[in-house]
Each structure stands twice: as structure tokens, then as C-alpha cells.
OpenMM code with the backbone's topology and positions (N, CA, C; nanometers):
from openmm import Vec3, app, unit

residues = "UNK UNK UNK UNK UNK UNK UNK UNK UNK UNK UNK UNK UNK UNK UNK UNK UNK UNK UNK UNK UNK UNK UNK UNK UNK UNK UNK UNK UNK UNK UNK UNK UNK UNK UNK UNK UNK UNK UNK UNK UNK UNK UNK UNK UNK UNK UNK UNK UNK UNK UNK UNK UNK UNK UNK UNK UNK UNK UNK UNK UNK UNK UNK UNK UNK UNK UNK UNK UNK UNK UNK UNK UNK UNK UNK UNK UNK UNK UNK UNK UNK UNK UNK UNK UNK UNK UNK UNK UNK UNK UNK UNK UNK UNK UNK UNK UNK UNK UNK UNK UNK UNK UNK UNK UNK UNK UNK UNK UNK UNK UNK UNK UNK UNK UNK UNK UNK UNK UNK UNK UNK UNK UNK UNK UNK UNK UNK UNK UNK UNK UNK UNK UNK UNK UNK UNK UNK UNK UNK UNK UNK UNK UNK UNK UNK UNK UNK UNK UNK UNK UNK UNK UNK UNK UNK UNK UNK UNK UNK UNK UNK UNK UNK UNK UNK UNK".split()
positions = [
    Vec3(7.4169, -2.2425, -1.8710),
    Vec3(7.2896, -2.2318, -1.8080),
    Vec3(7.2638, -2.3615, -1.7307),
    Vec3(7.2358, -2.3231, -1.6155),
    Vec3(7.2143, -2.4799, -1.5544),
    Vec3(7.0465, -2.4149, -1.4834),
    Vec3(7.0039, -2.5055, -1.4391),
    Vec3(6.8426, -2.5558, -1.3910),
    Vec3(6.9107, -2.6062, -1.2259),
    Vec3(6.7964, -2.5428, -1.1208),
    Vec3(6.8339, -2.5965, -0.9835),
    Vec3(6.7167, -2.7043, -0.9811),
    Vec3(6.7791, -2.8218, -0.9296),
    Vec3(6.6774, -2.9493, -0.9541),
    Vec3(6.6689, -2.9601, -0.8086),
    Vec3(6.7631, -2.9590, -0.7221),
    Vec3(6.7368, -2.9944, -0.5747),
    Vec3(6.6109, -2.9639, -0.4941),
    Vec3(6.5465, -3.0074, -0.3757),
    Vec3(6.4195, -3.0029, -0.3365),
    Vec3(6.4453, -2.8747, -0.2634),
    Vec3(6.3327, -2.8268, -0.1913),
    Vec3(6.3626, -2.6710, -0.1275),
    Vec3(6.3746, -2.7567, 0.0297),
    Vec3(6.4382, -2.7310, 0.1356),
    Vec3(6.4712, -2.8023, 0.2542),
    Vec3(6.4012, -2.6814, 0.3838),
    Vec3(6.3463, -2.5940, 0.3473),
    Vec3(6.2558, -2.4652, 0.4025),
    Vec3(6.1646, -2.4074, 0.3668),
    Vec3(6.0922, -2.3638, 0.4070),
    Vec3(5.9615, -2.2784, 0.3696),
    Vec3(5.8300, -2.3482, 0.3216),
    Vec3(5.7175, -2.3180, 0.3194),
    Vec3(5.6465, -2.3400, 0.2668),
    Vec3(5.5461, -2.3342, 0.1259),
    Vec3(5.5177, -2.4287, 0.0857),
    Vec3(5.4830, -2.4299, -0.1018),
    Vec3(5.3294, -2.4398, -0.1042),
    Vec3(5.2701, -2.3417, -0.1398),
    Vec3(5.1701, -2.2697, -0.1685),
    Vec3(5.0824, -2.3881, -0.2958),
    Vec3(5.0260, -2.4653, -0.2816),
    Vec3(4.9978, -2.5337, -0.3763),
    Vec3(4.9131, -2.5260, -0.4909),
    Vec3(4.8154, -2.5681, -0.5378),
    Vec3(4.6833, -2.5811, -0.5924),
    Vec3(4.5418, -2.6518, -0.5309),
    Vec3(4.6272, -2.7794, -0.4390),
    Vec3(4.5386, -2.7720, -0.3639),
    Vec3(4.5381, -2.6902, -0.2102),
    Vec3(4.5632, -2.5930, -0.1896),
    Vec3(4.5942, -2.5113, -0.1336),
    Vec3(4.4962, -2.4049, -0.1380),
    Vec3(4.4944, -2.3645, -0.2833),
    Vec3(4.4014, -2.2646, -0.3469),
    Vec3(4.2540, -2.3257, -0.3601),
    Vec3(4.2597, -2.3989, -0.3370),
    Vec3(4.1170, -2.4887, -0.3807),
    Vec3(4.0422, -2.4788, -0.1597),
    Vec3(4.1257, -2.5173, -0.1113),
    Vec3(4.0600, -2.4870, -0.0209),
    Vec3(4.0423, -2.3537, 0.0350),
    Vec3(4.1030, -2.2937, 0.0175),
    Vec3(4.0873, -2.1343, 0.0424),
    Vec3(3.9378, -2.0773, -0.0432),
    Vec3(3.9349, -2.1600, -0.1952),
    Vec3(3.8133, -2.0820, -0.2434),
    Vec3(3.6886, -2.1650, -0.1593),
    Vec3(3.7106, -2.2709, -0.1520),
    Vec3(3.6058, -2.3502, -0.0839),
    Vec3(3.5671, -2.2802, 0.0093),
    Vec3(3.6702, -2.2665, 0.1236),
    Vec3(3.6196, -2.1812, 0.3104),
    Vec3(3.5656, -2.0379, 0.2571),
    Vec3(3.5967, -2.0040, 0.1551),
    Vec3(3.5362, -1.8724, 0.1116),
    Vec3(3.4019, -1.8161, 0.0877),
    Vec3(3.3796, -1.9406, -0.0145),
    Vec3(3.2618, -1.9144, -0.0908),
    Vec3(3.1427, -1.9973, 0.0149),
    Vec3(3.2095, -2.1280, 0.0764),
    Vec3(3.1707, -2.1604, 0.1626),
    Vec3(3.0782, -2.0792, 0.2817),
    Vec3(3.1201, -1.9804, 0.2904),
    Vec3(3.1462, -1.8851, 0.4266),
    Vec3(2.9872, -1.8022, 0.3542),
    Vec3(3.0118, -1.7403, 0.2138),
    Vec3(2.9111, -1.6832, 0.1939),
    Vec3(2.7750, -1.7784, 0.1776),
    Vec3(2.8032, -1.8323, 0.0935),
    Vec3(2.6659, -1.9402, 0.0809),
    Vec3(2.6217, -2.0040, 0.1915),
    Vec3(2.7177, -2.0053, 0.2978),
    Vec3(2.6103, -2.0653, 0.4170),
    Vec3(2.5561, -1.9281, 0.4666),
    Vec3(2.5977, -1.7888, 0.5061),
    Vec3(2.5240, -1.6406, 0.5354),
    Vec3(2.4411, -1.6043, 0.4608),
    Vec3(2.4830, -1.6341, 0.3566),
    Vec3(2.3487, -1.6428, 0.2689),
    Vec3(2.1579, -1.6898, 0.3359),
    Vec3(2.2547, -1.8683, 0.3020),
    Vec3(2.1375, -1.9438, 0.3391),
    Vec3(2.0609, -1.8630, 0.4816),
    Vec3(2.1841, -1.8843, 0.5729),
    Vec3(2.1030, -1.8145, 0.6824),
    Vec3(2.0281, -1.7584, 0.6929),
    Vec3(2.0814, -1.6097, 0.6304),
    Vec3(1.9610, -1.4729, 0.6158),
    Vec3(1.8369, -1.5080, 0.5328),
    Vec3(1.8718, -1.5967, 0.4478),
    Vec3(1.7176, -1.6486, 0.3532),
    Vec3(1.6103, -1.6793, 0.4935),
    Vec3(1.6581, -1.7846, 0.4888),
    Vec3(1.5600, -1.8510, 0.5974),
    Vec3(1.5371, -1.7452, 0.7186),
    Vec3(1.6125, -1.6705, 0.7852),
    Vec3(1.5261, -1.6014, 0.8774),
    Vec3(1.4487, -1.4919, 0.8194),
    Vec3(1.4796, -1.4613, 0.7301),
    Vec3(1.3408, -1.3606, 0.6419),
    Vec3(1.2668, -1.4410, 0.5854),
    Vec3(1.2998, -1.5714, 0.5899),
    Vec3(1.1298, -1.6343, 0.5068),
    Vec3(1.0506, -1.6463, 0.6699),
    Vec3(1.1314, -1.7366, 0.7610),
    Vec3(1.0506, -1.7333, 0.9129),
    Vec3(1.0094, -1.6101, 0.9560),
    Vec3(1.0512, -1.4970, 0.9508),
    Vec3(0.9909, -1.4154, 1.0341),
    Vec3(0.9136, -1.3038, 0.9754),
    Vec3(0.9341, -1.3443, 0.8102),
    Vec3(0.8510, -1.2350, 0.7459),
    Vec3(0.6728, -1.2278, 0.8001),
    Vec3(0.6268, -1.1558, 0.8023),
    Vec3(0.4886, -1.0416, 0.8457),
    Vec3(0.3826, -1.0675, 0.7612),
    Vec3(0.4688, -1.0509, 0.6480),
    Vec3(0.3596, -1.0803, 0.4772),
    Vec3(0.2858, -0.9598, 0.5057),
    Vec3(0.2761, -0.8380, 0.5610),
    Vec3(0.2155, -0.7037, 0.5557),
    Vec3(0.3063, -0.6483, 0.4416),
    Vec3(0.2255, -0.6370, 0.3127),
    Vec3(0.2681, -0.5822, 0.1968),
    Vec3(0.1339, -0.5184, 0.1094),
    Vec3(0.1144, -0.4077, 0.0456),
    Vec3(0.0765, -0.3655, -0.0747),
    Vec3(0.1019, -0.4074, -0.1919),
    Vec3(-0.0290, -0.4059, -0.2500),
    Vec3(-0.0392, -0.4429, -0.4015),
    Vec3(0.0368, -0.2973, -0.5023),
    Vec3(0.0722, -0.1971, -0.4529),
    Vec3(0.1244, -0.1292, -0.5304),
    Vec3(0.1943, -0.0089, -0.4282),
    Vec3(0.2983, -0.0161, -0.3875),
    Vec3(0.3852, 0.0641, -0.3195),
    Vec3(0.3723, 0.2160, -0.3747),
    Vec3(0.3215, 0.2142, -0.5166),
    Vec3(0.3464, 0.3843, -0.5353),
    Vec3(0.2341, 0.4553, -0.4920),
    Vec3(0.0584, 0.3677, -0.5238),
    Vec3(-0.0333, 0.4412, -0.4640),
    Vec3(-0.0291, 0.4394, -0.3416),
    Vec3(0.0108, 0.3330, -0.2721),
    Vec3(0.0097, 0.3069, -0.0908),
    Vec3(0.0795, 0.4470, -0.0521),
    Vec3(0.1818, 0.5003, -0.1229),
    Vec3(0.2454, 0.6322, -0.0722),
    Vec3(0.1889, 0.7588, -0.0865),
    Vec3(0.1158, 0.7150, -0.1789),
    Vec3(0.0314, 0.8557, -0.2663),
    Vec3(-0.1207, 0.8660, -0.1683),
    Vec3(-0.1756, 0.7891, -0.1007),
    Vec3(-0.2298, 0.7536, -0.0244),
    Vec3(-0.2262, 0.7647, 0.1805),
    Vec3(-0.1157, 0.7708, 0.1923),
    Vec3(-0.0439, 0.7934, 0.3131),
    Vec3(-0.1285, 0.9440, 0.3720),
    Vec3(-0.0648, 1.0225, 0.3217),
    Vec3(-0.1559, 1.1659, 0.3987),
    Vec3(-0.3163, 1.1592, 0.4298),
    Vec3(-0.3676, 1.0991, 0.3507),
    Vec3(-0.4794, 1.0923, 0.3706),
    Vec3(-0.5475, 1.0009, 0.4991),
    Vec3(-0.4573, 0.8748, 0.4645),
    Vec3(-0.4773, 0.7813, 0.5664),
    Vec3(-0.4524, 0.7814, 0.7068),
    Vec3(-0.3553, 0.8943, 0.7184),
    Vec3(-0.3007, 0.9403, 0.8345),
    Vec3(-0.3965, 1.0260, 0.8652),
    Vec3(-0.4659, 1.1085, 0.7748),
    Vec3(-0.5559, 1.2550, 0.8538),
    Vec3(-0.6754, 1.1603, 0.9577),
    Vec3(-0.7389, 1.0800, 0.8573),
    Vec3(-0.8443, 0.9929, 0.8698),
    Vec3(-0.7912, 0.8983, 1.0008),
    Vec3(-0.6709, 0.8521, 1.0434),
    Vec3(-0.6299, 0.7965, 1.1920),
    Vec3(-0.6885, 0.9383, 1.2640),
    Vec3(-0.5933, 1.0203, 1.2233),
    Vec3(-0.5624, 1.1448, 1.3439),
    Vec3(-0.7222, 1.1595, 1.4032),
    Vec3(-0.8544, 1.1949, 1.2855),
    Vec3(-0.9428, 1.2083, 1.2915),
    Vec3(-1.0382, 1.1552, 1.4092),
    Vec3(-1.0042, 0.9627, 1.3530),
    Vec3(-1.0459, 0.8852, 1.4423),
    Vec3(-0.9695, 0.8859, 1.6308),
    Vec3(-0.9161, 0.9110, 1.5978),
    Vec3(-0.8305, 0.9114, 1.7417),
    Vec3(-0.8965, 1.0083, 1.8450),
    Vec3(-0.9216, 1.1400, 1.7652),
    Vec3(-0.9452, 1.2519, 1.8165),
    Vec3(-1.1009, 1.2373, 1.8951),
    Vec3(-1.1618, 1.1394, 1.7971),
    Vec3(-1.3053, 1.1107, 1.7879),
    Vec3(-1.3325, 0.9910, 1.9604),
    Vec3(-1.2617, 0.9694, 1.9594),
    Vec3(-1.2644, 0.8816, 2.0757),
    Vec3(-1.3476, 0.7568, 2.1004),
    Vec3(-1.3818, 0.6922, 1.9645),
    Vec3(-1.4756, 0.6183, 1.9362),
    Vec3(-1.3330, 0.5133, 1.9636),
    Vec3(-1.3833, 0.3682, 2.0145),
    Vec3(-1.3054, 0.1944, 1.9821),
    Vec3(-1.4307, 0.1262, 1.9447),
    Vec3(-1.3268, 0.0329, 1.9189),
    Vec3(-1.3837, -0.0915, 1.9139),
    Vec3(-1.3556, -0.1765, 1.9748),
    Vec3(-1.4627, -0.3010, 1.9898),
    Vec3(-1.3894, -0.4378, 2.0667),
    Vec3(-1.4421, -0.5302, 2.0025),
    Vec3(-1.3272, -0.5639, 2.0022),
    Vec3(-1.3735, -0.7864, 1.8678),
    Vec3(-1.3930, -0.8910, 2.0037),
    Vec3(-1.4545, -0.9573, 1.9734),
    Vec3(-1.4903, -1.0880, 2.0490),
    Vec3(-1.5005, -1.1985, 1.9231),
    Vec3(-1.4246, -1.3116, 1.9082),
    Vec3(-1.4555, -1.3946, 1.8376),
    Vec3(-1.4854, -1.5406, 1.9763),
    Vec3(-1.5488, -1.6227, 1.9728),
    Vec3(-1.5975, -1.6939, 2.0140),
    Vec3(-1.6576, -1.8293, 1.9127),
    Vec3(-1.5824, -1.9196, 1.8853),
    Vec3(-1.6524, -1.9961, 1.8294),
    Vec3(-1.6689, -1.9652, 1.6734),
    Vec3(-1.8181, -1.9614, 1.6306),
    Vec3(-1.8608, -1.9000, 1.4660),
    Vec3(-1.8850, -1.7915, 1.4911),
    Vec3(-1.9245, -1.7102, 1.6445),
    Vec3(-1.9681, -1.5980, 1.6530),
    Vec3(-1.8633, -1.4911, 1.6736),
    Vec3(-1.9129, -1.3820, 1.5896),
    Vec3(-1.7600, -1.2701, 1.5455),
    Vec3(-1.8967, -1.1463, 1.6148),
    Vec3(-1.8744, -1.0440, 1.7330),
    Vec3(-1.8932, -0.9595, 1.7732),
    Vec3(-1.8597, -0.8728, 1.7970),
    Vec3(-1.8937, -0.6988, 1.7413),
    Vec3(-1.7984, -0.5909, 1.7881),
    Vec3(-1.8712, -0.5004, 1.8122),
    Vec3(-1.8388, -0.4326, 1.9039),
    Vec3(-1.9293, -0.3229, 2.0407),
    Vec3(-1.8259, -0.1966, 1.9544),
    Vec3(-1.9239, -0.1420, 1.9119),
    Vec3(-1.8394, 0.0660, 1.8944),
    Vec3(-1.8769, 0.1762, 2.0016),
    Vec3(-1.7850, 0.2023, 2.1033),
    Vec3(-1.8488, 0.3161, 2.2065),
    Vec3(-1.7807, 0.4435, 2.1543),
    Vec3(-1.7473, 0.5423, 2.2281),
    Vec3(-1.7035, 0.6210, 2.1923),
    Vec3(-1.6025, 0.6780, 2.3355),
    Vec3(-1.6077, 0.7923, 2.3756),
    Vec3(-1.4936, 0.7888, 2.4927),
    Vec3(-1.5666, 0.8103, 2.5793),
    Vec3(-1.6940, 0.8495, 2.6283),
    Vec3(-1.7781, 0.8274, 2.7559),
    Vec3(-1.8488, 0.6942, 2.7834),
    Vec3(-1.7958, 0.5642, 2.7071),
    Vec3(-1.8455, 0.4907, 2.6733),
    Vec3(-1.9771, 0.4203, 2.6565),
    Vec3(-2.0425, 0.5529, 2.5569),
    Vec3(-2.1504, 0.5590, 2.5281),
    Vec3(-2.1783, 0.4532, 2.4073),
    Vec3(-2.2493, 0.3625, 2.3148),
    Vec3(-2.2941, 0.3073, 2.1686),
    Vec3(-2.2945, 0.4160, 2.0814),
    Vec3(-2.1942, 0.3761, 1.9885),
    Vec3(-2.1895, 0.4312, 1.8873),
    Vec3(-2.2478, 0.3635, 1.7664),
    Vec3(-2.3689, 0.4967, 1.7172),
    Vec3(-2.4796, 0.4065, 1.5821),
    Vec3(-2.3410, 0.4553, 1.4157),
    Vec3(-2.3754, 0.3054, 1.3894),
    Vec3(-2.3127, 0.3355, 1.2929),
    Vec3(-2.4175, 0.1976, 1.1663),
    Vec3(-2.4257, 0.2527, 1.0588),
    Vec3(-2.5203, 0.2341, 0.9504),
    Vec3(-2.4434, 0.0848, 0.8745),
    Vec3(-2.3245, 0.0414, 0.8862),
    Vec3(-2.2569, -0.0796, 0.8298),
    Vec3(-2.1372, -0.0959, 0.8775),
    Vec3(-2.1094, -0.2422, 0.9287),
    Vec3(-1.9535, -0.2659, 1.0066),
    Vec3(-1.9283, -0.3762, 0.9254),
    Vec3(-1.7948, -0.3694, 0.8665),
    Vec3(-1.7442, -0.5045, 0.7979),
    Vec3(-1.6240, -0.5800, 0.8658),
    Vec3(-1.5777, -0.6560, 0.8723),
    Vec3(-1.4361, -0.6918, 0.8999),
    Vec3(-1.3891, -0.7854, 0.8139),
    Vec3(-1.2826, -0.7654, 0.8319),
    Vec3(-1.1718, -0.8380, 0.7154),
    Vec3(-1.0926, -0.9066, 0.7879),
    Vec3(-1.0825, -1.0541, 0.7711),
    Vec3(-0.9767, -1.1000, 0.8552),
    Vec3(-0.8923, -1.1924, 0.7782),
    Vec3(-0.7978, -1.1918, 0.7728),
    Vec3(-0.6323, -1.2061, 0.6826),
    Vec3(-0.5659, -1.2595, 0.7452),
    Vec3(-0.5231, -1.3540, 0.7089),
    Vec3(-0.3569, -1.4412, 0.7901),
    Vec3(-0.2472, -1.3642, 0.7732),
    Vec3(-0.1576, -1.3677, 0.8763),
    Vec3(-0.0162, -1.2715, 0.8767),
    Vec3(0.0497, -1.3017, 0.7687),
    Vec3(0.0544, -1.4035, 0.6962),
    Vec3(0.1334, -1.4931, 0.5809),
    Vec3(0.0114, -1.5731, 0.4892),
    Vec3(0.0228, -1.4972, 0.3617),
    Vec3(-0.0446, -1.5874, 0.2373),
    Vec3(-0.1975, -1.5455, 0.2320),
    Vec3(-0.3022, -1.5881, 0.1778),
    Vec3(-0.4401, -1.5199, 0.1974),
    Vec3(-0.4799, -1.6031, 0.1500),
    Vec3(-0.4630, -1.7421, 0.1129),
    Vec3(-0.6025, -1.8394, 0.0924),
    Vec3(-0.6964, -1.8792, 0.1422),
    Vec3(-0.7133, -1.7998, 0.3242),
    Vec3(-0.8144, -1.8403, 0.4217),
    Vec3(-0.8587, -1.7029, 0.4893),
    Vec3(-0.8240, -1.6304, 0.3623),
    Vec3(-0.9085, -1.4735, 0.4178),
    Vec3(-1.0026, -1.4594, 0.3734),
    Vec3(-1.1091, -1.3961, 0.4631),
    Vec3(-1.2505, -1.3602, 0.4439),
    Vec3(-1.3057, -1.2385, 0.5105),
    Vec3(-1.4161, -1.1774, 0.4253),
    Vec3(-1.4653, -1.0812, 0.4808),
    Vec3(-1.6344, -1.0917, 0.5588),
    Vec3(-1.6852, -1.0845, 0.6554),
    Vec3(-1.7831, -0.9834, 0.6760),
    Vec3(-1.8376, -0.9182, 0.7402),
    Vec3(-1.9723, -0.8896, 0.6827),
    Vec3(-2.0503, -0.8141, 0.7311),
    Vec3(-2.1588, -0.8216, 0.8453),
    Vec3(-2.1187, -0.7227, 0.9058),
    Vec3(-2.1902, -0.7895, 1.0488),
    Vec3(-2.3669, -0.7575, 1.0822),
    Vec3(-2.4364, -0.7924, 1.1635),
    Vec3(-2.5423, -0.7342, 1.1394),
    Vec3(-2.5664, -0.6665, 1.2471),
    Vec3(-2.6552, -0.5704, 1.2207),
    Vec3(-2.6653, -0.4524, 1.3404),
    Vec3(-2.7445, -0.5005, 1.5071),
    Vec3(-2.7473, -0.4909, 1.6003),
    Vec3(-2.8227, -0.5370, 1.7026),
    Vec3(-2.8622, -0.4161, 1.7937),
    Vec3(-2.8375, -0.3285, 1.7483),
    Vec3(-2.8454, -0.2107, 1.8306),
    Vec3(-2.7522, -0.1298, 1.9317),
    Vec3(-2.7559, -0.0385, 2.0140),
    Vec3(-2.6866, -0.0292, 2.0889),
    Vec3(-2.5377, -0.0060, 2.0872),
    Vec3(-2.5166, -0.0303, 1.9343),
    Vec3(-2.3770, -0.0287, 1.8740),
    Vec3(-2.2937, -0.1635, 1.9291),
    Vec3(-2.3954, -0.2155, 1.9237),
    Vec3(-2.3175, -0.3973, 1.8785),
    Vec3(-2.3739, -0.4475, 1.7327),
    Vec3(-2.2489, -0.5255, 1.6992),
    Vec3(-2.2809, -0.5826, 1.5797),
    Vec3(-2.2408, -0.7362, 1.5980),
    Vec3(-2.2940, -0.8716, 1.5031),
    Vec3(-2.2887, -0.9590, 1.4686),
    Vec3(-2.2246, -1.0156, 1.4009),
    Vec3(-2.2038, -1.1151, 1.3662),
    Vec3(-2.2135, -1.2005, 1.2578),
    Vec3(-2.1793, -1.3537, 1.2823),
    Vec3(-2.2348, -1.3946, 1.1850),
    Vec3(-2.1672, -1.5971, 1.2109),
    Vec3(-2.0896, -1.6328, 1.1268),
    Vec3(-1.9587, -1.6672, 1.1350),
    Vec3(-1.8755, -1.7081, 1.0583),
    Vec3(-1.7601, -1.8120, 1.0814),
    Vec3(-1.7223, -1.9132, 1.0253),
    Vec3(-1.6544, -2.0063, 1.1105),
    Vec3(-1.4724, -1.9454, 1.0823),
    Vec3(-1.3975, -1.8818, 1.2250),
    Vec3(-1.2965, -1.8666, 1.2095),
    Vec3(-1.1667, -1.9914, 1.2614),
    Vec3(-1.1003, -1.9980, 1.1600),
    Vec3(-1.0351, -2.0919, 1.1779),
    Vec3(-0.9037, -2.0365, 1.2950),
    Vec3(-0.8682, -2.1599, 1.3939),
    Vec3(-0.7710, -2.0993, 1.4835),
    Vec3(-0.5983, -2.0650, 1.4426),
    Vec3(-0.5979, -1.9592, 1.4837),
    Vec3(-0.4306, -1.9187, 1.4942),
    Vec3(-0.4302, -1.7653, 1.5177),
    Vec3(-0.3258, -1.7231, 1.4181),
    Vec3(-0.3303, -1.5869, 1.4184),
    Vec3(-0.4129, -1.5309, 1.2899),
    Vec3(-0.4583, -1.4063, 1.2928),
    Vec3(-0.5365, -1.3156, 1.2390),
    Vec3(-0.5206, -1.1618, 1.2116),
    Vec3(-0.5225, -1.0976, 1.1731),
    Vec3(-0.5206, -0.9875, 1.1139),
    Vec3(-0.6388, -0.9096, 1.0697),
    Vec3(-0.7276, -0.8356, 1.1928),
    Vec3(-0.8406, -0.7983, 1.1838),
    Vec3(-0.8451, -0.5991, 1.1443),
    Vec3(-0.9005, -0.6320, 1.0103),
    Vec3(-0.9340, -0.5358, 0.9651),
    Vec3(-1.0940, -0.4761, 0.9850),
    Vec3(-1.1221, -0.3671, 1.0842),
    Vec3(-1.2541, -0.3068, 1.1138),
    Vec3(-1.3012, -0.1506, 1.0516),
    Vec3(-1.4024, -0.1836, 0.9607),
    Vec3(-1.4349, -0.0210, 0.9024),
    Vec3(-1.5807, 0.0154, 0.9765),
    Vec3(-1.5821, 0.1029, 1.0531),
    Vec3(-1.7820, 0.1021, 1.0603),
    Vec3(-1.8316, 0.2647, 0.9788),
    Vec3(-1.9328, 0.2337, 0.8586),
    Vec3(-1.9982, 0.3843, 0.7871),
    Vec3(-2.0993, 0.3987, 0.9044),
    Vec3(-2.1408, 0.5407, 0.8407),
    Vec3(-2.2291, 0.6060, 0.8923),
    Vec3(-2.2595, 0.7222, 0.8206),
    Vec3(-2.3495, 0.7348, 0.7287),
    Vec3(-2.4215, 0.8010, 0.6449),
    Vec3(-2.2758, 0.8195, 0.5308),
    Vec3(-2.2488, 0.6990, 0.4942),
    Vec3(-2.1493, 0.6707, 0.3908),
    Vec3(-1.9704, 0.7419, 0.4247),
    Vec3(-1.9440, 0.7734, 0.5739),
    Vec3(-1.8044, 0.8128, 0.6106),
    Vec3(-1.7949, 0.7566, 0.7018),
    Vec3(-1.6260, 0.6952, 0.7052),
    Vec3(-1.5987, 0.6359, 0.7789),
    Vec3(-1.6150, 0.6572, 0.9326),
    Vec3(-1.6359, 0.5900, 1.0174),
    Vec3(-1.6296, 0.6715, 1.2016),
    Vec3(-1.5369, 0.5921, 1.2406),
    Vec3(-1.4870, 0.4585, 1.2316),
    Vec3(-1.4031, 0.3882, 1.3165),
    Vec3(-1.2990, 0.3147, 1.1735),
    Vec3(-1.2000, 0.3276, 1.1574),
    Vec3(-1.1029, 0.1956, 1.0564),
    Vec3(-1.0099, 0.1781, 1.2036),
    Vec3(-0.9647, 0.0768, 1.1961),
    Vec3(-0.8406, 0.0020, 1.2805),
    Vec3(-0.8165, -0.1442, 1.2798),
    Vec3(-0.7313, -0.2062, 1.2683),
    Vec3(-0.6454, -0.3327, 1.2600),
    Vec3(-0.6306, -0.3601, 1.3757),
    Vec3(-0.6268, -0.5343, 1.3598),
    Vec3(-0.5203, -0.5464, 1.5057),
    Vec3(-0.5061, -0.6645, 1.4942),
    Vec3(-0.4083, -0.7144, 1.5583),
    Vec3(-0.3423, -0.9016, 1.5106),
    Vec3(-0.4308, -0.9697, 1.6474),
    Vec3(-0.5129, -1.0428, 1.6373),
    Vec3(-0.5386, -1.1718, 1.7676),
    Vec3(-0.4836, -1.2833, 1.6977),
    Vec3(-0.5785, -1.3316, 1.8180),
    Vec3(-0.4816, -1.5120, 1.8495),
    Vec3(-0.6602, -1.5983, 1.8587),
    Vec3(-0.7041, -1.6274, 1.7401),
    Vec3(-0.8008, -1.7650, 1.8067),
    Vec3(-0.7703, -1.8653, 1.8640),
    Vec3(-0.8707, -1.9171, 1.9738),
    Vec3(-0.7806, -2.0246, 2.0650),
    Vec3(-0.8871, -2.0997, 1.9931),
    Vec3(-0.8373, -2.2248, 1.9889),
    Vec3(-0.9131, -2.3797, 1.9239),
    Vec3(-1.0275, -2.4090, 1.9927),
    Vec3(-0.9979, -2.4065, 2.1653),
    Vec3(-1.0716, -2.4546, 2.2355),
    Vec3(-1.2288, -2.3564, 2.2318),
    Vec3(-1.3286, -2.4390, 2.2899),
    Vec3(-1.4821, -2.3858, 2.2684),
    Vec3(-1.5063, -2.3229, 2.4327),
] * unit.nanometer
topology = app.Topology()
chain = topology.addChain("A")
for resn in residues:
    res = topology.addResidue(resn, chain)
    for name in ("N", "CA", "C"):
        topology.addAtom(name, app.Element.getBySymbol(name[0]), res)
């Protein structure tokens, strides 16, 4: 029995550190795609989420009849924020004033809710409403309900932009 001791004079020898960089560029490869995708879903997330996904679904038909409803109805709205003063005009599609008995708004940051607030506006007639409230500038997330003998006539959302300037 003999043992070949001589060196190999061809080919290439597959090492250990060999294997070590291969797992490195590997794992490498994922943990930085990783990171990536983290961060562009933390930047570009919406933060439009429900407190409970199963009623939000159980909820859906309804919420949809109640759009269709409003749509049909031909009633808008228009927000004016200005300053502390938050104003919204309800016409309808001949753009006539629409009386409606209580208008609230809700306004929500696209991301997080420690600077969301609600209210209530006060009536001025004519189907304008009021209120004074100091909105802070950026983006917003305006939630509008107006009753009228306790049913809804107008719900609709919509994202603005407060500008800083007066």
C-alpha cells in the first residue's frame, strides 16, 4: 500500500476558504434584498389599515351600497382649510345648498395618528359649515360625514396637502 504524497501540478482545489466565501456572497445577497424591500415598505407604506380586517369585510357591501347611493345622489363636498379655519360647502348636482343637520370631519395623518383630530363644524346656513381648528401643515387624510335627520347624505375621504404659508 503506498500513499500519493506528490502535489497536484493541475486543476483546481476547492477549499474551505472557498466555501466560506460562497456562503458569504450568498447569504450576503439575501440579507441585503431583504434589507432593501424592508425599507421601501416602511417608506412608502400608506398606513391605510383597519382595526379588524374581518369586520372591515363583513362591512364592505354595505359600505359600497351607501357610496353607490351617494354618488347617485349627486350631492359633493368642498374642504377649504385656510389657516385655523376648516370650511365645507355641501351642494348637490344643480349646485344647489345642501341642508344637512351635523357635519364632522376627521382628519388623520397618512402614517401614525398622534396628531389626529376630529370636528365638528358649525352650521352657517346655506349648506356651509365651519369650524376653528389649528391644522398642522403636511399631508392629511380628510374624513367627511354630513346627517340629516340621523342618515347619512354625504361620507367621502380625500388626501390634501396643507401649505404652511398664511
Amino acid at each position: 500500500m503506498s500513499t500519493n504524497t506528490t502535489p497536484r501540478e493541475h486543476g483546481f482545489v476547492f477549499t474551505g476558504k472557498h466555501m466560506l466565501l460562497v456562503m458569504i456572497l450568498f447569504f450576503g445577497t439575501i440579507i441585503a434584498v431583504n434589507f432593501t424591500m424592508a425599507w421601501f415598505a416602511h417608506s412608502s407604506w400608506s398606513g391605510l389599515v383597519v382595526e379588524n380586517t374581518y369586520v372591515a369585510s363583513q362591512e364592505f357591501n354595505e359600505k359600497a351600497a351607501l357610496a353607490r347611493k351617494i354618488e347617485a345622489s349627486g350631492i359633493k363636498g368642498a374642504l377649504d382649510v385656510k389657516g385655523e379655519d376648516i370650511v365645507y360647502q355641501l351642494t348637490d348636482a344643480k349646485a344647489d345648498a345642501v341642508i344637512a343637520d351635523k357635519v364632522t370631519l376627521n382628519f388623520r395623518r397618512p402614517v401614525g395618528d398622534h396628531q389626529d383630530f376630529s370636528v365638528e363644524l358649525a352650521n352657517l346656513g346655506n349648506g356651509r359649515f365651519k369650524a376653528n381648528h389649528p391644522v398642522i401643515p403636511g399631508q392629511w387624510i380628510v374624513e367627511a360625514e354630513a346627517l340629516r335627520g340621523g342618515e347619512i347624505v354625504m361620507h367621502e375621504a380625500q388626501r390634501i396637502l396643507v401649505d404652511g404659508s398664511k
